[in-house]
C-alpha positions in Angstrom: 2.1 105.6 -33.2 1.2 107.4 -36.4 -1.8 104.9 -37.4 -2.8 104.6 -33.9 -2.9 105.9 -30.2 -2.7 104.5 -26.7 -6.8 104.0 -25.5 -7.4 106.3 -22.9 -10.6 107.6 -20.8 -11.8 110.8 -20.7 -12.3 110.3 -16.9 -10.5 109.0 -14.2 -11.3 105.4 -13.7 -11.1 103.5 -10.2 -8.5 101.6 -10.1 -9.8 98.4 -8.4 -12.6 98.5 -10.7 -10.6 98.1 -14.0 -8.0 95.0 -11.8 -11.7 93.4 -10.8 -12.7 94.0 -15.0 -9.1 92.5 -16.1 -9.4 89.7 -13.3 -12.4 88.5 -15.2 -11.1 88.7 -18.7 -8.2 86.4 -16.8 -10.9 84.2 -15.3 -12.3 83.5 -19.0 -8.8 82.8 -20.2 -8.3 80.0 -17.2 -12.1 78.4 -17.9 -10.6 77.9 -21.9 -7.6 76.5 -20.9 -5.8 79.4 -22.5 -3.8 81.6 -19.9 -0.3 82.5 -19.9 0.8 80.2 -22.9 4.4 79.8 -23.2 5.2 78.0 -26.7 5.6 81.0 -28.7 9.0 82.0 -29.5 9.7 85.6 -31.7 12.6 85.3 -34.2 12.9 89.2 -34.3 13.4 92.9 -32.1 11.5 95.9 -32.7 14.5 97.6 -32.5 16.7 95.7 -34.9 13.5 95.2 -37.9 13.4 99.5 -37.6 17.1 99.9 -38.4 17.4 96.8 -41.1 14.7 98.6 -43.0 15.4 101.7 -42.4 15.3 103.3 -45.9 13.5 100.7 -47.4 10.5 102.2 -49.5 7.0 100.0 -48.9 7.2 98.7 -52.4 10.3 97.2 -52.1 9.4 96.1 -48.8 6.2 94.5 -49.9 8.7 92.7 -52.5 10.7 91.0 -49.4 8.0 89.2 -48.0 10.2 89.1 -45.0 7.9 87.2 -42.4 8.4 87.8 -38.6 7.9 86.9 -35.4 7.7 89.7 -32.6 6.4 89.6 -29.3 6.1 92.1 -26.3 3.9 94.4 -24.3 0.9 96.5 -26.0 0.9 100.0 -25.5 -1.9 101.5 -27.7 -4.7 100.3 -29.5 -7.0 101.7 -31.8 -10.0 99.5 -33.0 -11.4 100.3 -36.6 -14.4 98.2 -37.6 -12.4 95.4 -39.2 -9.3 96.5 -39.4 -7.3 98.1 -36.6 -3.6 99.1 -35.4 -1.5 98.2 -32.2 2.2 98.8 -30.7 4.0 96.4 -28.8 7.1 97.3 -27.1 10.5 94.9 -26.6 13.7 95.5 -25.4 15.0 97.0 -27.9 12.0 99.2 -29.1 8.3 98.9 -30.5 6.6 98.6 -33.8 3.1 98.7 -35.0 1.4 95.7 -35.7 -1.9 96.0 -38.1 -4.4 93.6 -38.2 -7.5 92.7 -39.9 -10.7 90.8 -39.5 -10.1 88.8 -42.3 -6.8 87.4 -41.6 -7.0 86.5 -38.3 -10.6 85.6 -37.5 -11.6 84.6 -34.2 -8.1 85.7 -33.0 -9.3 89.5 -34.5 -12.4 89.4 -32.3 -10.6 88.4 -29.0 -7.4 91.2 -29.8 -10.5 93.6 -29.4 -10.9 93.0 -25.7 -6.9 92.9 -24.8 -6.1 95.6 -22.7 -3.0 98.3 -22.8 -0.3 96.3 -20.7 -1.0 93.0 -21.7 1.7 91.2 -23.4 1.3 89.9 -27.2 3.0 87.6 -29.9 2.2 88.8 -33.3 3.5 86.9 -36.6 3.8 88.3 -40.3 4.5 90.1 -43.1 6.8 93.4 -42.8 4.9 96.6 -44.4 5.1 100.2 -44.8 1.9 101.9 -44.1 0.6 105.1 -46.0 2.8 107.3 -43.7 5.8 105.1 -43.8 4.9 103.6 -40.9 7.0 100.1 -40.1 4.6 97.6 -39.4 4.0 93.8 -39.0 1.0 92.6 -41.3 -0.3 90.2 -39.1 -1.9 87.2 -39.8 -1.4 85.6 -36.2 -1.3 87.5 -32.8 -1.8 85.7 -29.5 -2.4 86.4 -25.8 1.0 85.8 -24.0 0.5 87.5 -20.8 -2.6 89.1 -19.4 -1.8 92.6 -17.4 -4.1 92.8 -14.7 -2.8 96.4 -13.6 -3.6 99.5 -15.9 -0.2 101.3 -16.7 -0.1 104.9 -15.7 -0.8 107.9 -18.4 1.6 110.0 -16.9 4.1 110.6 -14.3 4.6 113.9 -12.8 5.2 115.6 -9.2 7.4 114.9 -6.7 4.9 111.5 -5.2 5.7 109.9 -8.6 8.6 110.6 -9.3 8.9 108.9 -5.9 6.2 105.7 -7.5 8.9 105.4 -10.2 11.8 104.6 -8.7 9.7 102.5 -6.0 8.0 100.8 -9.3 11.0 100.7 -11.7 9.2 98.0 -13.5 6.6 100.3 -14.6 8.6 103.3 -15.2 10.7 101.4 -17.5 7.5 100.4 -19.0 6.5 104.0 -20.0 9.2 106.0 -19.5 11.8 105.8 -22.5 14.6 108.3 -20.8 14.7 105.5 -18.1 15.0 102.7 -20.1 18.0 104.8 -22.6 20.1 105.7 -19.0 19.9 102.3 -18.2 20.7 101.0 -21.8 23.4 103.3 -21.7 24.5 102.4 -18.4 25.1 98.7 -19.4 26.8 99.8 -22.5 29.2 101.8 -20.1 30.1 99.1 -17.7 30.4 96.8 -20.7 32.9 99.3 -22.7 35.3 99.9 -19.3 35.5 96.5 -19.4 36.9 95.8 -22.5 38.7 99.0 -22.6 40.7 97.9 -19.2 41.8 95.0 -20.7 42.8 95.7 -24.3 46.1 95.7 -24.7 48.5 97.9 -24.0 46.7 98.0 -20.4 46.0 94.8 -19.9 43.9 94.4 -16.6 42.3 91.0 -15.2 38.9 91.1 -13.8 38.8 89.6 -10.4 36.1 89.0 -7.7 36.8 89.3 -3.9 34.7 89.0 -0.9 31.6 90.7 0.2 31.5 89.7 3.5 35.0 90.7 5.6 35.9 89.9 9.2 37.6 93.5 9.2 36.1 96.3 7.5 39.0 97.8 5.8 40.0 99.6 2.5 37.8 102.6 3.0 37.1 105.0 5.7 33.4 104.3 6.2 30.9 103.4 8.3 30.2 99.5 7.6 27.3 97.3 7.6 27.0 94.6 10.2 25.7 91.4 9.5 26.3 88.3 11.4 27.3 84.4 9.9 25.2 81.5 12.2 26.9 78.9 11.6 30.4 80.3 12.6 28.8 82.0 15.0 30.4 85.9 14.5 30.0 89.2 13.0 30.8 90.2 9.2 30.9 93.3 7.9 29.6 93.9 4.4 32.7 95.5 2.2 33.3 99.1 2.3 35.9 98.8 -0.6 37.1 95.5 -2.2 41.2 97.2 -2.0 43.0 95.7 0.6 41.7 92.2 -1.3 42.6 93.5 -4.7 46.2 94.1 -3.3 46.9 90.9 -2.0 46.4 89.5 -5.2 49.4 91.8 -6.8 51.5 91.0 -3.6 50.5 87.3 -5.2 52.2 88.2 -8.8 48.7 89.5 -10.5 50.1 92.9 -11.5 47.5 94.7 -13.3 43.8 93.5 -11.4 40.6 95.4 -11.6 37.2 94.7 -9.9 33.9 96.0 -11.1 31.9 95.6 -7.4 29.3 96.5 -5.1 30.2 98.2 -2.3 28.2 98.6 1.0 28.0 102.0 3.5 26.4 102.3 6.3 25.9 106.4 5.8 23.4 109.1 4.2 20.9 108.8 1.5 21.3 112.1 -1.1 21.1 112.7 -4.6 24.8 111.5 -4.4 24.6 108.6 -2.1 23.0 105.4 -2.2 24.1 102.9 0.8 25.3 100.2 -1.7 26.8 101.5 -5.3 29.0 100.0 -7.8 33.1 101.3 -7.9 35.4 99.9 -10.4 38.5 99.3 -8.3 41.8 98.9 -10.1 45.7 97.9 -9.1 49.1 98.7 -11.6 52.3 97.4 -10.0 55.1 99.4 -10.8 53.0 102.5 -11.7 52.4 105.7 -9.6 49.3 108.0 -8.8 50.6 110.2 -12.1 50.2 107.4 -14.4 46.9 106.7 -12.7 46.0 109.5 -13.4 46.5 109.6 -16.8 44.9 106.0 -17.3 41.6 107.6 -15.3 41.6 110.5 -17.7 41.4 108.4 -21.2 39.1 105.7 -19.4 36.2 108.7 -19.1 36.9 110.5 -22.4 37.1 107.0 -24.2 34.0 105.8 -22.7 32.1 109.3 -23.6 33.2 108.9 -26.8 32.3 105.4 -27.6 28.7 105.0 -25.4 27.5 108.5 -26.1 29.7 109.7 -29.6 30.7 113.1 -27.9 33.4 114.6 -25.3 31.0 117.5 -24.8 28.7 116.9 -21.9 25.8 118.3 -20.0 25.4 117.6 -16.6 22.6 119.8 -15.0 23.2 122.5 -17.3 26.8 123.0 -16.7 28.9 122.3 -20.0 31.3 119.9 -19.2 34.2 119.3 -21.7 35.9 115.5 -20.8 38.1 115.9 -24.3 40.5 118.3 -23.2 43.1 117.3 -20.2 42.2 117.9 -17.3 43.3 120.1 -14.6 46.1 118.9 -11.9 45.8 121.4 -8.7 47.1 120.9 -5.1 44.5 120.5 -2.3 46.6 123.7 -0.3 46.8 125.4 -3.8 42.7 125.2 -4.2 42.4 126.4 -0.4 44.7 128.9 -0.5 43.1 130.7 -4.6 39.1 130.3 -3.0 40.7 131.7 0.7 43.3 134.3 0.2 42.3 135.2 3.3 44.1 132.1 5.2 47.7 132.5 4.6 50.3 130.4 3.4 52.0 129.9 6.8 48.2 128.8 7.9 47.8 125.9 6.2 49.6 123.6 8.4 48.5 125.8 11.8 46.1 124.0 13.7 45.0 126.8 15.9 44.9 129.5 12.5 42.5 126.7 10.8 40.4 126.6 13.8 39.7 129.7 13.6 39.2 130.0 9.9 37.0 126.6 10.2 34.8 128.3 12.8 34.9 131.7 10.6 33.5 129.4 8.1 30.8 127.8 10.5 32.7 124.8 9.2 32.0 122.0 12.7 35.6 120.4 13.7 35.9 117.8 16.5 39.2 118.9 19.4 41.2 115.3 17.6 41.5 116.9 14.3 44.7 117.5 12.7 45.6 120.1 10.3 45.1 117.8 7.3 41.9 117.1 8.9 40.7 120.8 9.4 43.0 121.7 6.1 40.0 118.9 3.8 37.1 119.8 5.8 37.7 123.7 4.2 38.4 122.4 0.9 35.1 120.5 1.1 33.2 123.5 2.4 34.4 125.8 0.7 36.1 124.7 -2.9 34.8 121.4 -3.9 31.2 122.7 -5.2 33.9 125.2 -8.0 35.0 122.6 -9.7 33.1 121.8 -12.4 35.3 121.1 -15.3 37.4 117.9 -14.5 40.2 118.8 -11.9 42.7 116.3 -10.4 43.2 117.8 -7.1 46.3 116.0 -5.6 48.3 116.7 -2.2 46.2 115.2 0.4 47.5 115.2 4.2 48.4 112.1 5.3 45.8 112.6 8.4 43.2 111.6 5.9 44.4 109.1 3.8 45.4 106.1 6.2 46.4 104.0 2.8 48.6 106.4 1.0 51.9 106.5 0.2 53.7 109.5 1.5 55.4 112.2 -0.7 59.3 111.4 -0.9 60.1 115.2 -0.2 56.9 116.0 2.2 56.1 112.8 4.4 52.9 115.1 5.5 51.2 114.4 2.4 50.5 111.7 0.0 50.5 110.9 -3.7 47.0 111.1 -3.7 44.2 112.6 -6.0 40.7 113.0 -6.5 38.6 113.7 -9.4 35.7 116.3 -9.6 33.7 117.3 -11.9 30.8 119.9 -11.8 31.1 119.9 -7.8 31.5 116.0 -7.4 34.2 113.6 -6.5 34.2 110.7 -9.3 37.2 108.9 -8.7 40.2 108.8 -6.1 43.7 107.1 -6.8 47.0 107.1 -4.7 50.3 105.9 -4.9 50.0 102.7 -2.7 51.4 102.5 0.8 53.6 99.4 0.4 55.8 100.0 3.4 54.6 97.2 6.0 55.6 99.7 9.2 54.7 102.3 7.9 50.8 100.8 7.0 51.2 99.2 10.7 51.4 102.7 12.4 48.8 104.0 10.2 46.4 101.3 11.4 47.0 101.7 14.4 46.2 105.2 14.4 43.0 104.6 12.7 42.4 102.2 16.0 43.0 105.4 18.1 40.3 107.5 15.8 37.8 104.6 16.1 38.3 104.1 20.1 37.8 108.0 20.0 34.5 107.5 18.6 35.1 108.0 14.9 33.2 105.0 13.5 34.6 105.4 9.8 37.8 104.8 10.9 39.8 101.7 9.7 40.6 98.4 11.8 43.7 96.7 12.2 44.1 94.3 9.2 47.1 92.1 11.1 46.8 89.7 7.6 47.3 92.5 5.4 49.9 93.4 6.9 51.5 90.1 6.8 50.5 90.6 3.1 53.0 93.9 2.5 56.1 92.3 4.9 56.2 89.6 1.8 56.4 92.2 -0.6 54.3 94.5 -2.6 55.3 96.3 -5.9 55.4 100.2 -6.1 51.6 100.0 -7.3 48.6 102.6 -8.4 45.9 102.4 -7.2 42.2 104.0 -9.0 38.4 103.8 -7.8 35.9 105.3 -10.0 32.1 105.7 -8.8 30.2 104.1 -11.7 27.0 105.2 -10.4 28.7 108.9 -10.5 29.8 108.3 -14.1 26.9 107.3 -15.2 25.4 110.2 -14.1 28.1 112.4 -15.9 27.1 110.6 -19.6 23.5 110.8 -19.0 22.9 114.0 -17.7 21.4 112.8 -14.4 20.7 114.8 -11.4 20.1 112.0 -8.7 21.9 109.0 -8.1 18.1 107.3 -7.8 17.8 108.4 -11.6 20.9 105.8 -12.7 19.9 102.8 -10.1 17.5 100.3 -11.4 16.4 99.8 -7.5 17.8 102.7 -5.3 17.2 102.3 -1.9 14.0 103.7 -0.5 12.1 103.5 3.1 9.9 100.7 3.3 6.2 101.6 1.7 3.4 101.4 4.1 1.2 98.5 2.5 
């Protein structure tokens, strides 16, 4: 604050000392009957009082008169005789409060002893200070909430970086790049949204299950929980899609699900075990329109949350205005490996040997499309940093595609990277009924093989497709990865309020 600063000590403090000194400033409240009051009720944001007057000289401020209520959490103090400054912090932002012995009194004496975390409700007069400072001239302030933990000076070093995301609470306390990603991150949400169903798209949000019989939808390794009172096992959802699509088989053509989805799989900067995916279903569209809608969704929703096309994402320049880049999965392998040639691509002995060239593991059941991905990921994926659609995927790997009308061995099928990382994947939906029943069942093959991400046999959604469902596009986009994108975060852990951590030893 430009009148004031946060109270600090020269030297370190015990901790339990300062709880045991709060505890008794607590104790005092209790024995006057005063402790955590809850009748006062502010009438204003920091936030919104800084822009309204933005501008607005201290004379003609004075003039206003404007009177305020504003509560939230004191950050810094600095204690002047009879007169001193303070800055409380809200939602939306803080502002400096200025008080003085002979407004407030009693009240004056007691603000003395309030400590840097404590919560306060201060009510006044609006007023520019000799710097231009915005402040409340306050001629009431009460105790709200009494803190009985110090707040942290700093963070720094990999162990807090690690007590930040473990104590999200505080970090948003003190840390304002964590409380703008997560600002932003609502705005985000709240923008797809309304941006999927503004006309001419016109999407309906649904809700489906979180708890399935069959895991299905995904090719991932589920969660298993189990329901008492029926007495069997449930599967938190890998993907809501096989839900979503009964409901345009029901006559809901255009549906879309914002959701939480659940895998039982491996913690990195990329991966969280549950994550949000917006999930979306067009009847009568295919994966080149999906495409296209995927594409405006992110440049849109850069330019409206964060007012600019041109990104940063951990130092790489990443440019979400211009269209982006349609390449075939064989095409990619083929430009980063001229060494495998084009006759290769669909050997499965050549690819063994390329994969084991590579040091890229295989298991003896994998296919060529199988063998064909696992290069691409090793050896392509971590190029493509400008967004690229790559499309073409072998029908080995995607158990829910359709297949291509002039090459059944591949599928209308994309997905969407950007600076090394998938964002988004979209088909042309499988809508044949046999066709989804021999897929299935070769899934069941993978999974008695030992292949635990493989899919089950959905018998109901099958019954779903034999009574009919549209030619249909189908889209999931990785929030969580998105958000990332628009606020230039390196870890998934950076854009979850409460990423999952291993239990702290207490």
């Amino acid at each position: 604050m430009s009148e004031s600063s946060e109270t600090t000590n020269a030297q370190p403090v015990d901790e339990n000392r300062l709880i045991a000194e709060r505890r008794e400033k607590l104790n005092a409240l209790r024995e006057h009957g005063i402790a955590f009051p809850n009748d006062f009720r502010p009438d204003s944001f920091a936030g919104d009082l800084q822009r309204e007057t933005d501008g607005i000289e201290a004379e003609a401020l004075a003039a206003q008169a404007r009177r305020v209520k504003v509560a939230g959490r004191l950050l810094g103090k600095r204690v002047m005789g009879k007169a001193s400054f303070a800055r409380i912090q809200d939602m939306t932002g803080s502002v400096q409060l200025f008080l003085q012995k002979d407004a407030l009194g009693d009240a004056y004496d007691a603000f003395k002893g309030w400590d840097v975390g404590d919560i306060v409700g201060a009510e006044g007069t609006l007023m520019r200070t000799r710097t231009g400072e915005l402040s409340v001239k306050t001629d009431h302030v009460r105790l709200l909430t009494k803190s009985l933990r110090p707040l942290p000076d700093k963070w720094h070093g990999l162990a807090d970086v690690e007590q930040r995301y473990r104590q999200r609470y505080v970090d948003l306390i003190v840390t304002p790049e964590a409380r703008d990603t997560f600002q932003k991150r609502s705005r985000i949400i709240g923008f797809i949204r309304q941006w999927m169903e503004a006309p001419p798209r016109r999407f309906m949000e649904v809700e489906t299950p979180m708890m399935h019989v069959i895991p299905g939808g995904a090719t991932a390794k589920p969660f298993v929980t189990h329901h008492n009172a029926l007495d069997i096992d449930l599967y938190l959802r890998v993907a809501p899609e096989l839900y979503l699509k009964r409901l345009v088989v029901g006559g809901f053509d255009r549906v879309y699900e914002i959701n939480r989805n659940f895998r039982n799989e491996g913690v990195s900067t990329r991966h969280n075990p549950e994550f949000t995916m917006l999930e979306s279903y067009q009847a009568y569209a295919t994966y080149n329109e999906v495409m296209d809608l995927t594409e405006s969704m992110i440049r849109d929703t850069a330019q409206a949350v964060i007012g600019t096309t041109d990104l940063t994402w951990e130092g790489a320049a990443i440019d979400v205005g211009k269209s982006f880049r349609r390449w075939s999965l064989a095409d990619a392998v083929r430009e980063l490996n001229p060494e495998i040639g084009a006759q290769e691509l669909r050997d499965v002995a050549a690819l063994r040997a390329h994969c084991a060239r590579l040091k890229v593991p295989v298991k003896k059941e994998y296919g060529w499309g199988k063998l064909l991905l696992e290069i691409f990921e090793k050896t392509v994926e971590h190029t493509l940093v400008q967004p690229t659609f790559i499309t073409g995927y072998p029908t080995e790997v995607s158990p829910l595609s359709r297949a291509n009308d002039t090459d059944p061995e591949i599928t209308d099928r994309f997905e969407l990277f950007i600076n090394g990382k998938e964002l988004a994947n979209g088909f042309s939906e499988l809508n044949d009924p046999e066709d989804q029943a021999a897929r299935f069942r070769a899934q069941v093959e993978a999974l008695a093989h030992g292949d635990d991400e493989a899919m089950h046999f959905d018998a109901d959604y099958i019954r779903a497709l034999e009574v009919g469902l549209p030619p249909t596009g189908g889209l999931g986009v990785g929030i969580d990865r998105l958000v990332m994108l628009l606020t230039d975060s390196a870890s998934i852990r950076d854009v979850l309020l409460f990423p999952y951590m291993r239990p702290e030893a207490m």
